[in-house]
N, C-alpha and C positions, 0 to 999 in steps of 0.2 A: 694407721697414721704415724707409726714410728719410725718408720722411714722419710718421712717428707720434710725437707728442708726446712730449719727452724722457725724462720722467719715468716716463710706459708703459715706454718702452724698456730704461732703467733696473731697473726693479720687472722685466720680463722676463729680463733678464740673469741679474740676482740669484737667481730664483726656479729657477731652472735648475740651482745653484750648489747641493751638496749638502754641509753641512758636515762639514770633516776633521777628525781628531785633531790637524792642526797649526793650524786654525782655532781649536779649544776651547782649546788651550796659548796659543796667541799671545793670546785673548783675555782669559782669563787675565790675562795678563802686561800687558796693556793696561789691563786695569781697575783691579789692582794700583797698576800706574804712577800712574795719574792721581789715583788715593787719595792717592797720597805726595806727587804734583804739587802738590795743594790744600792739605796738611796741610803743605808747607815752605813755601809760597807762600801765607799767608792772602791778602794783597790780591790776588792773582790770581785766588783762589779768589771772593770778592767779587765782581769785575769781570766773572767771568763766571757767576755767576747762585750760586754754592755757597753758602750763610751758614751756616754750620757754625761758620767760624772768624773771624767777621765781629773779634770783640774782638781780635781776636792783630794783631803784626805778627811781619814775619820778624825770625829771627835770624841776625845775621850777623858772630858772632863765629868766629874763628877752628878753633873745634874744630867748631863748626856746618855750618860750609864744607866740612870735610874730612868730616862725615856726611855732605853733599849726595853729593859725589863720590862714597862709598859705596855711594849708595844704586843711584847711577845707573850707576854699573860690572856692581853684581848685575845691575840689569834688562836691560845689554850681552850680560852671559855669557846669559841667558834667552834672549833675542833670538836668540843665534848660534847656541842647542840647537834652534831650528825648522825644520822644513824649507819655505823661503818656496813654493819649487815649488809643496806641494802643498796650498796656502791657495788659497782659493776667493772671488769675488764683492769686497767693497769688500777684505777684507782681506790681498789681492794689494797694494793701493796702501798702505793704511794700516801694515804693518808695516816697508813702505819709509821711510817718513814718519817714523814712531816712532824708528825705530832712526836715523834722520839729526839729531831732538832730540835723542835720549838723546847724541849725539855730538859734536850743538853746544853742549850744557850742561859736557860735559868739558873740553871744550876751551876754553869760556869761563874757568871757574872755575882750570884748571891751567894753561893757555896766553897766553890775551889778563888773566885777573885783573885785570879791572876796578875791584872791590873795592878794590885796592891803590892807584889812580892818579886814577879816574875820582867826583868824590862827583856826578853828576849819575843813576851806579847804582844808586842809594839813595831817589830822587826819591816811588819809589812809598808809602816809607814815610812819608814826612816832609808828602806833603799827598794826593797822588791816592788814598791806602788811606784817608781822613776825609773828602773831596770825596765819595766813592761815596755817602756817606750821604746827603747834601743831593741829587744828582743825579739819583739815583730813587726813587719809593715802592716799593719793591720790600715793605716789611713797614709796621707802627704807628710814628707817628715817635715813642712811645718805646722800643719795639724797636732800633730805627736809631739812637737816641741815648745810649742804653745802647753799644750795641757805639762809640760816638765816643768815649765818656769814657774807656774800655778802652783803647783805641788810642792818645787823648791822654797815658795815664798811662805810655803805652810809649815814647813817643819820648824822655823823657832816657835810657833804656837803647839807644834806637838809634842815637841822636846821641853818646855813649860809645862805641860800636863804631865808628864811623864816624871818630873821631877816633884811633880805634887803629888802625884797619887802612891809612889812606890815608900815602901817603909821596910824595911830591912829584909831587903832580898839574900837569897842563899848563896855562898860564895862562886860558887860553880857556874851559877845562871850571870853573875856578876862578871866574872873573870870573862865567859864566852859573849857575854854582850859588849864588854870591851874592844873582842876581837873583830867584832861583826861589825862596830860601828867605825874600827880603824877600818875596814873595807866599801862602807857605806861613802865614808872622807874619798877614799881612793875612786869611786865610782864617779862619783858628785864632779871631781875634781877633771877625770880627764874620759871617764865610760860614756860621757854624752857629745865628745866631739866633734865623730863621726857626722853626728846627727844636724850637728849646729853647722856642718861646714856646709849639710844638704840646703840648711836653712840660714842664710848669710844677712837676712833683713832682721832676722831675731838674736845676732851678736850678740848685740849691747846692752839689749834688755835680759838675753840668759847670763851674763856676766855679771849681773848688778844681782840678779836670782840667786845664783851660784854660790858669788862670794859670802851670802848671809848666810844660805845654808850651810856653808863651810865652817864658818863661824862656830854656829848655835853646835852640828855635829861634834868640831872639836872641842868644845867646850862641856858641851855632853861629857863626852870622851873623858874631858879630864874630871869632872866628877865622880864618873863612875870610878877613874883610878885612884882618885885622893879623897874621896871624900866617902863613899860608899863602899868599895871596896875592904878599906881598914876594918870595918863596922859590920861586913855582911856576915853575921850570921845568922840565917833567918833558915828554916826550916826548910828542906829539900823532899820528906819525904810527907807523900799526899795523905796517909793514914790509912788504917783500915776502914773505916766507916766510906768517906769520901772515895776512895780506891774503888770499894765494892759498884757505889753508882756510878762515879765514870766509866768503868768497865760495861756496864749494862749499856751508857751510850754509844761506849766506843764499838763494841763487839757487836749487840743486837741477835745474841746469840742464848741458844736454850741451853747452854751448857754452861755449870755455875762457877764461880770462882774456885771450887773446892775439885770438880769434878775436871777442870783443865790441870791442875798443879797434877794431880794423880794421874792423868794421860801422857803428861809432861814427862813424869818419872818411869811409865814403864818403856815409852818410846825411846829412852836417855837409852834403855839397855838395849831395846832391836835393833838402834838405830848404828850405835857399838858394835854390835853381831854381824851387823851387814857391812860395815866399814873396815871390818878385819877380814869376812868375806873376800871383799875387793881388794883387800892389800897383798892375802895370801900371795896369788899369780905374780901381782910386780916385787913385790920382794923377792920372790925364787930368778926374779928375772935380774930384778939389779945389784944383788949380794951374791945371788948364786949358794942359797941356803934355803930350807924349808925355816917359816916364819913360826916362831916358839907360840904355841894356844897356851900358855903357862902367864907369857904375859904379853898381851893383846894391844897392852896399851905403847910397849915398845914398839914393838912390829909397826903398828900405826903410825907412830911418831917418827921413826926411821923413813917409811914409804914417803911421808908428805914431809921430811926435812930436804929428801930428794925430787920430790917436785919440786919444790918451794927453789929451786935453785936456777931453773926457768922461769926468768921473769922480766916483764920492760922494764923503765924508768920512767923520771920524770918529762923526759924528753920526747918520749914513745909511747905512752900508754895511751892515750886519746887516739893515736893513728892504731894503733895493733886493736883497741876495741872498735874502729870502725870494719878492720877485718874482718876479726871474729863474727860479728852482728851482721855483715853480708853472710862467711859461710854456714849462719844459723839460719838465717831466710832461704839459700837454697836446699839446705837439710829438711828445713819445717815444709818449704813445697815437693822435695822429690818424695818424702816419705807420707804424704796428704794425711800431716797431724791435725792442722785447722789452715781455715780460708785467711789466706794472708792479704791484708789490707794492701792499697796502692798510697794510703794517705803519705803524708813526707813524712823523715827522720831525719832527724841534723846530730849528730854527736859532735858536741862544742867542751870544751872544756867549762868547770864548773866556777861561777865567778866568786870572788873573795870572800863576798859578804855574804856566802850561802855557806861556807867553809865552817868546818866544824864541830860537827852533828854528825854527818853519814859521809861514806865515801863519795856517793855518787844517788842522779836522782832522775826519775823519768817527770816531763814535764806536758801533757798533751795540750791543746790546745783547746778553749774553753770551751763548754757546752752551748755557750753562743753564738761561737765561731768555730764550728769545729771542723773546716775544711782547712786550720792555718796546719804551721807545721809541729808535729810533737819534738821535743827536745831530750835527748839525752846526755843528760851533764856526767861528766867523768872528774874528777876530782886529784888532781897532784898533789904532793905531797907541801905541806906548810912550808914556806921558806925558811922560818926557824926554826924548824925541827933539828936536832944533829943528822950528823952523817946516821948512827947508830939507829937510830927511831925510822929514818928511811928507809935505809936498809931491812929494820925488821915487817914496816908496811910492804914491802916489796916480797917479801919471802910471804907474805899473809896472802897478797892479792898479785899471784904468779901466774902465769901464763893460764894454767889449768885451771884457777880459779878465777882470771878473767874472762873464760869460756862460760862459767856459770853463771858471773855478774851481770855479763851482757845478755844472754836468755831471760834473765831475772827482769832486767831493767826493760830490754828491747823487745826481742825474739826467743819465742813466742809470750814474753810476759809483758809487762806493764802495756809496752809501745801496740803491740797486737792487740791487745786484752782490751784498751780503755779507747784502741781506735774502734772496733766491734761497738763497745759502749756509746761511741757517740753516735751511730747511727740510731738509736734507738730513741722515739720522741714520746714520750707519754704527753697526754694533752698538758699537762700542769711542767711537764721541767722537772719537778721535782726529783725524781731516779737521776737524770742528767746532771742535778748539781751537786746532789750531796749523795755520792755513792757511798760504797759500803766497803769500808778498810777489808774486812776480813777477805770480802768477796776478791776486793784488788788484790790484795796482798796475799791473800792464801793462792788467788790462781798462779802470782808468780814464782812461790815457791811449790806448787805443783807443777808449772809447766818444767822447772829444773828438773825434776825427775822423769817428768814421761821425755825429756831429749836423752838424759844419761842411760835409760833404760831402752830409746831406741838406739843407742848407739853414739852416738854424736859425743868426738872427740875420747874414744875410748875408756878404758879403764882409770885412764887418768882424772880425766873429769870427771868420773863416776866417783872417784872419792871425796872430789872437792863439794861434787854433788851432796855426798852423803858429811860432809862438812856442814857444809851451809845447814842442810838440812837439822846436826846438831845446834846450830845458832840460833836456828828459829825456834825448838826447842827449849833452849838456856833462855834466848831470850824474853820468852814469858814466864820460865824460875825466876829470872833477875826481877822481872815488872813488879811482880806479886812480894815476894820477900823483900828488896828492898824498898818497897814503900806501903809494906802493913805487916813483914816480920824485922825491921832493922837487920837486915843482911850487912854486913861490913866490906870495907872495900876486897878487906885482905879475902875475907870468905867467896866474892863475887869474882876474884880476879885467881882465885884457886879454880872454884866451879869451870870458869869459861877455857884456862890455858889447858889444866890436866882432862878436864873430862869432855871438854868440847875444841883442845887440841889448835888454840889460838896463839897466834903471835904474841907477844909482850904490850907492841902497841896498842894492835889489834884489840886488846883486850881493856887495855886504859882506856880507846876511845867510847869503847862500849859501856865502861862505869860510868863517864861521863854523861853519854849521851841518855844512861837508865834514870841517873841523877833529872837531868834537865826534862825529861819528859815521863808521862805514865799512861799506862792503857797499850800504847802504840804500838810498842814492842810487842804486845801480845795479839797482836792480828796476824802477826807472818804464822806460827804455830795453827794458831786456833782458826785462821781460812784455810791453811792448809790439811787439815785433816778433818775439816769439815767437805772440802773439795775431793779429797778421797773416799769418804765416807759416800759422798752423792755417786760419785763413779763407782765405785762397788756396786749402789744401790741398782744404776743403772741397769748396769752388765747384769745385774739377777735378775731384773727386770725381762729384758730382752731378750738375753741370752742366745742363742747364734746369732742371732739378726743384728746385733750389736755390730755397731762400726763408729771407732775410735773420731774419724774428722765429723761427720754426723752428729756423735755426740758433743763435741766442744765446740760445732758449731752454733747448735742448740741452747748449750747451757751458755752460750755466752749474749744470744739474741734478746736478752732482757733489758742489758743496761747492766747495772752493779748494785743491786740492791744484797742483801743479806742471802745467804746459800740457800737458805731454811725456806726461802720463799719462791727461790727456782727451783729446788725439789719439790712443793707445793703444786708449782703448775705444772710441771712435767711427771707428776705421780710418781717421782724417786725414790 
């Protein structure tokens, strides 16, 4: 059977699989759940394909919160009345799955209470639950524009809870929620009038919508700058205690906090060895000198100061990654690494209010709707940036390391990876809505490698490869130290430029972004050589019979559940 297309293989498993009474209960409780999921959660419910509750936003006042909990406690006890044993076919994984949300939402909500600290929690209400509209045709745009005016007339009630629940948030989350919400103004303001021109009966009623929201938003705005701001110093790092169980939700992984930081350190030096490797040849090539093994770290920083010197702007970069991410589709089919999807791809530039955080961001299209189109956002550089800061972004994210980002983002990562995913229906949903970070995020920093190592875009890209690859790296040292060893910035912004060979910006935005979030950053590292570790296991496995598209077509026909559990069914 190790040859037969994954998906046969799959549908045979399955078909084998007779359902139990703990089947019908768990599923149950499954469909249940995700009722309650979309109906607390309208923009969620949005984003992934539900419009049921397009006009609502959440509620997130204080007696609301304490219903979430409720809700999700009952669906705990359910969960603990099944017997998982004797679940059958997907729902062997899937109630593992389930029952690890239903426990990272408690913990969220009574534990880590971001609500309380964090206003960048809130993000979805304030612009990405009114963006959904503009972003797709998913219905008539005045359908779509009806459910915006609904939403508009709800944010001075959410912007009121927002200003009651939060108590001395961390300056970092404060200063970046500043920026996000001057972009939410700018959206509100003129991002929907496309929409309104399609719908000309609903003027006058989005106008009256509009301008309150306009309001409440800049008013926001100015409290968070005079009023909050002065006062933020509230606490940015998550601790060790709390750090250790978010990580267990985030990851879902058998490997422990203790046993990644020491994976982390001896990779920091293969991954070294292999990137002086690849510099040798272009160094002799573009100095016309043998590169010094005395110091490894020059050699390196000379090769990629000379890439770095190939690079778009802000003018080009959106157009040269839609380049690239064609000539990686045709690479990924002539070399039949995996089955390339026909689903769409749109690379749009990345809108203001998502600005930030990351350079860039793949965006598919919900597990409700998953025939819409996926997105790939590219990201310019700030307008107030100086000249300087641009300049050093551009020398970061250069021609050869936009060759990576797009693999990363597109071809064959996120865009391939999470189209695959949506094919994939377990009776419950469940795989489909709440995949599995490490699973997404490790394959895209795997698929970077198996392009650099068939070739694609040379030795150049093979160091940007083995780049990136250092970042994934650092950036589960950065998650782990600073937020359960107080790592300092000066220590985190040493670590990233000398020994992971980063831009100056580059590396600012990276504190920032370790600051404002935790766990996250630790799924690029920790999916990807969990990803590697399953392909080893393979190819031992197999061994001739092994074939490269075969297997990634295989390991991707699950959906995105945790590694651990597609090595399970495919005996890895």
């Amino acid at each position: 059977m190790r040859n037969f297309p994954a998906a046969l293989i799959f549908v045979a498993i399955v078909s084998l699989a007779r359902a139990t009474p703990a089947d019908t209960a768990f599923e149950s409780i499954a469909k249940a759940f995700i009722e309650d999921y979309l109906r607390l959660e309208p923009e969620s419910a949005t984003s992934l394909g539900d419009h049921r509750y397009d006009g609502r936003l959440s509620d997130y006042s204080p007696s609301a919160i304490a219903a979430q909990v409720a809700v999700y406690k009952k669906y705990r006890d359910g969960l603990a009345r099944i017997d998982f044993d004797a679940l059958t076919g997907p729902n062997r994984v899937d109630a593992k799955i389930l029952g690890l949300e239903i426990d990272r939402r408690i913990f969220v909500l009574i534990e880590e209470r971001p609500q309380e600290w964090n206003p960048l929690s809130y993000n979805q209400s304030l612009a990405n639950g009114v963006y959904a509209f503009v972003a797709r045709e998913f219905a008539p745009p005045g359908q779509r524009l009806r459910s915006a005016i609904q939403r508009l007339q709800g944010m001075p009630r959410v912007i009121a809870q927002i200003q009651g629940n939060l108590r001395n948030p961390p300056r970092v989350h404060t200063e970046t929620a500043i920026q996000q919400t001057a972009g939410a103004i700018a959206l509100v303001r003129s991002g929907l009038d496309e929409l309104v021109a399609q719908a000309p009966e609903l003027k006058t009623e989005f106008a009256a919508a509009q301008a309150k929201a306009i309001a409440a938003l800049a008013e926001y705005r100015r409290w968070l700058e005079q009023e909050v701001k002065p006062h933020a110093h509230g606490e940015f790092r998550l601790g060790a205690e709390r750090f250790r169980k978010k990580l267990r939700y985030a990851l879902d992984s058998d490997l422990s906090l203790e046993e990644i930081l020491a994976r982390a350190g001896r990779e920091l030096e293969t991954t070294t060895d292999a990137m002086f490797a690849t510099a040798r040849p272009l160094y002799a090539k573009f100095f016309g000198a043998a590169a010094e093994t005395a110091d490894r770290a020059k050699a390196i920083r000379r090769v990629l100061d000379r890439l770095a010197q190939t690079h778009a702007n802000d003018d080009t970069v959106v157009a040269r990654a839609k380049e690239i991410t064609d000539a990686a589709t045709r690479f990924t089919r002539e070399k039949h690494l995996v089955s390339v999807p026909d689903t769409p791809l749109k690379i749009i530039v990345l809108p203001e209010f998502q600005r930030g955080v990351a350079i860039a961001y793949c965006e598919p299209p919900g597990a409700l709707e998953p025939k819409g189109e996926t997105f790939f956002k590219v990201s310019p550089t700030p307008a107030d940036w100086t000249p300087q800061r641009k300049a050093s972004f551009f020398r970061e994210y250069n021609d050869y390391m936009l060759h990576d980002l797009c693999i990363h983002e597109a071809m064959p990562g996120h865009y391939l990876q999470l189209a695959h995913s949506n094919r994939f229906k377990a009776p419950t949903l469940v795989r489909s809505i709440w995949w599995s970070g490490t699973f997404v995020e490790g394959w895209a920093v795997y698929a970077e490698r198996v392009m650099a190592d068939t070739g694609f875009g040379g030795p150049e890209v093979k160091m940007q490869q083995l780049k990136m690859r250092l970042r994934a790296i650092i950036n589960a040292i950065l998650d782990q130290k600073i937020h359960t060893a107080g790592m300092t910035e000066k220590e985190a912004m040493d670590l990233m430029m000398n020994r992971g060979f980063q831009e100056e910006g580059e590396a600012a935005g990276k504190w920032r972004r370790a600051c404002q979030s935790s766990t996250q950053l630790s799924t690029y590292f920790v999916g990807a050589i969990e990803h590697d570790d399953m392909r080893a296991a393979a190819e031992r496995k197999l061994g001739p019979s092994f074939n490269l598209k075969t297997y990634h077509d295989t390991a991707l026909s699950l959906g995105s559940p945790p590694v651990k559990y597609v090595r399970a069914e495919f005996g890895w």
